[in-house]
C-alpha positions in Angstrom: 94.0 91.0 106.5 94.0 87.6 104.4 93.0 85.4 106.5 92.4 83.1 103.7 95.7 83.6 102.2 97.7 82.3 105.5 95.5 79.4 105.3 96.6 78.9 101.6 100.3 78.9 102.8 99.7 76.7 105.5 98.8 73.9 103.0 94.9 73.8 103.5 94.3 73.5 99.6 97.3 71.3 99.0 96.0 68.9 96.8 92.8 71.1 95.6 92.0 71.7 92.0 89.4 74.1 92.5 87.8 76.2 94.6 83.8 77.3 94.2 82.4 80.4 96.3 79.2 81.7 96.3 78.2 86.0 97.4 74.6 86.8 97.9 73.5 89.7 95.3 70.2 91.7 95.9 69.9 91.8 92.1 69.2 88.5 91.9 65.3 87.0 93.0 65.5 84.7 96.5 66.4 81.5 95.2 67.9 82.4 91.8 71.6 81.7 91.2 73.6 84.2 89.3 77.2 82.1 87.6 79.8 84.7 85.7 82.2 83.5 83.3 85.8 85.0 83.1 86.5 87.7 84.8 84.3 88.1 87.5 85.3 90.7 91.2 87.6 93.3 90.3 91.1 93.3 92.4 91.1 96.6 94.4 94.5 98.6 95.4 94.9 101.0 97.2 97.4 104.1 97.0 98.8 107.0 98.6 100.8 110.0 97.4 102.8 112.3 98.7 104.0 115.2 97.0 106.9 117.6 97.7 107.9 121.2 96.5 108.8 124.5 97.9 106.6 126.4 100.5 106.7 130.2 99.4 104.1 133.0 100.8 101.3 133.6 97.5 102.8 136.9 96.6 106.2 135.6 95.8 105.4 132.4 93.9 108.4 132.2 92.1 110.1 131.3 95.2 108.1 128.1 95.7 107.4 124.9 93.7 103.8 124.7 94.1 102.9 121.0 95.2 99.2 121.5 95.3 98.9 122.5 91.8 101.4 119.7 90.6 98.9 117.1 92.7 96.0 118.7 91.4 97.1 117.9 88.0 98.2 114.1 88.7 94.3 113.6 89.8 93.2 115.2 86.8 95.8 112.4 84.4 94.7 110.0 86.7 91.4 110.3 86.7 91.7 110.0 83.0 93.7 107.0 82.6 91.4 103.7 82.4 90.1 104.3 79.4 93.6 104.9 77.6 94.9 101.4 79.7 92.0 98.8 79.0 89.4 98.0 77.3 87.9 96.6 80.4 85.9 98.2 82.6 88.5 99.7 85.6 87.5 102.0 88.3 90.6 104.9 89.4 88.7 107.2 92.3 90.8 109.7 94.6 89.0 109.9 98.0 90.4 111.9 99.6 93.3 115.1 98.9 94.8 117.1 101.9 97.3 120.6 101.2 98.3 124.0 102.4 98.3 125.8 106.0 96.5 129.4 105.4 95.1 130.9 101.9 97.7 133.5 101.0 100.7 131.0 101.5 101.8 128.1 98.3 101.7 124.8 100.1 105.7 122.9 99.6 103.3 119.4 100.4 100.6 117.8 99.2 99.1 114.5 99.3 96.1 112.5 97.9 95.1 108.3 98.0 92.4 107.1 96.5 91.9 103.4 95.1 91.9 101.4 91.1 89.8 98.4 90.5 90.6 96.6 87.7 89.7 93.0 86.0 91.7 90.7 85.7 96.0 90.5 86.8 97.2 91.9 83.3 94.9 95.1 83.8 96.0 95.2 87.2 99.8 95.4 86.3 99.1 97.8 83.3 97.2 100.0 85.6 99.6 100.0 88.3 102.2 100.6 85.9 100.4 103.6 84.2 99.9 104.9 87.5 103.4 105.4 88.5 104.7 106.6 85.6 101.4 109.2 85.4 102.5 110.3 88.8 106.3 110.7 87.8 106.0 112.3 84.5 103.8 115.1 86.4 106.7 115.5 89.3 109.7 115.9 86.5 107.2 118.4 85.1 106.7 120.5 87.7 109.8 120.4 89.6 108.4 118.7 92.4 108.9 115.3 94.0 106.4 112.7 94.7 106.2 109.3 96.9 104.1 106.8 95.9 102.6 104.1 98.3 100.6 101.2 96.3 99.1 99.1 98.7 98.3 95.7 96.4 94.7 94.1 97.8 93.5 90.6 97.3 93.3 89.9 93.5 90.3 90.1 92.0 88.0 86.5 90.3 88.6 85.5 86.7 86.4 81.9 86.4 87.6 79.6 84.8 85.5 78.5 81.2 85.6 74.5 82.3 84.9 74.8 86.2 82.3 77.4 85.0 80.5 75.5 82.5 80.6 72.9 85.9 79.2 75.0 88.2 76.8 76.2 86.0 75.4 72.8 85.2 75.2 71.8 89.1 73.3 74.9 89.7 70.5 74.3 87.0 70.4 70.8 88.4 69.8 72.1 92.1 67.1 74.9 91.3 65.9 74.4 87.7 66.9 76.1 84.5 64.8 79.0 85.1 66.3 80.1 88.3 69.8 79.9 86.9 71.2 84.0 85.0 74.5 84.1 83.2 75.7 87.6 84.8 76.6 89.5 81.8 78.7 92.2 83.5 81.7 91.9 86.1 81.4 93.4 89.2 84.1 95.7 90.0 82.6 96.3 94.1 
C-alpha cells in the first residue's frame, strides 16, 4: 500500500513544485479532457468497531448489556452524521455488521466497519473526530465498551487555483476549447 508515498520519502520529488495526474472517466467523450478545481478525489478511511457488553440468555436481559442494540444505534448516529459535520459532500457507509451466537441469547459483542469519504483534510479531521466521539457517547450510554480501529487511507485531491488555471490552459491548447469541461462536482469514488 503506497507505493507512491515511499517513493516521496525516498526523495523522488525533491526539488518538485508540482505534480499533474490525469484518471480516465467514462463520463467524459473520447478525446475530451475534464480539469476540476479545488477539491477534487475524496480521501477514503476506513474503520472498524468492536463493541463489548454482557452476554445474558433473552429471557433475563437485565443480566446482560446488550452490545448489538448499543452498535445498532452507533450506525444509526453514524449514518446521520455528514450532514451535521460539513457542508461538503462526505460519504459515511457501514458495510458490513456481525453479532450474536443463537436467537434467544443477548449477544455481550458486536462489531461493524464500514468506510467515510470526505473532501478535503479539514473534513477529514472533523469527520474522524465526530466519529469517535459518536461512537463513545453511544458506549457511556449504554454501559458498553467499544474499540475503535480508523485505518487513515491516502488523502484525497484538492487542486490548486494557479497550477489549475495552468493545466487548464495546456489542455485547451492540446485539444481545442471545445473538448476541454470544468467538472463541476468532486468525485468522492
Amino acid at each position: 500500500n503506497g507505493g507512491a508515498e515511499r517513493m516521496v520519502r525516498e526523495g523522488c520529488l525533491d526539488g518538485v513544485t508540482a505534480v499533474f495526474g490525469a484518471h480516465v472517466s467514462p463520463d467524459l467523450p473520447a478525446g475530451h479532457i475534464g480539469v476540476r478545481y479545488d477539491k477534487f478525489y475524496a480521501a477514503s478511511d476506513m474503520f472498524e468497531v468492536n463493541v463489548k457488553g454482557i452476554t445474558s440468555h433473552g429471557a433475563v436481559r437485565e443480566k446482560g448489556i446488550d452490545a448489538l442494540a448499543a452498535a445498532a444505534e452507533m450506525v444509526t448516529e453514524l449514518l446521520a452524521l455528514p450532514p451535521k459535520v460539513t457542508k461538503d459532500k462526505c460519504v459515511l457507509t457501514v458495510g458490513r455488521m456481525q453479532s450474536g451466537v443463537a436467537g434467544n441469547i443477548m449477544p455481550g459483542e458486536a462489531e461493524f466497519e464500514g468506510i467515510i469519504r470526505t473532501l478535503g483534510p479539514e473534513n477529514r479531521s472533523r469527520m474522524e473526530k465526530a466519529f469517535k466521539e459518536t461512537v463513545k457517547a453511544v458506549a457511556d450510554r449504554t454501559g458498553t465498551t467499544a474499540e475503535i480501529d480508523f485505518i487513515h487511507s491516502h488523502p484525497g485531491v484538492v487542486n490548486e487555483k494557479s497550477m489549475t488555471d495552468l493545466a487548464f490552459k495546456a489542455a485547451r491548447e492540446a485539444v481545442g476549447e471545445e473538448k476541454v469541461h470544468v467538472i463541476e462536482e468532486p468525485i468522492m469514488i
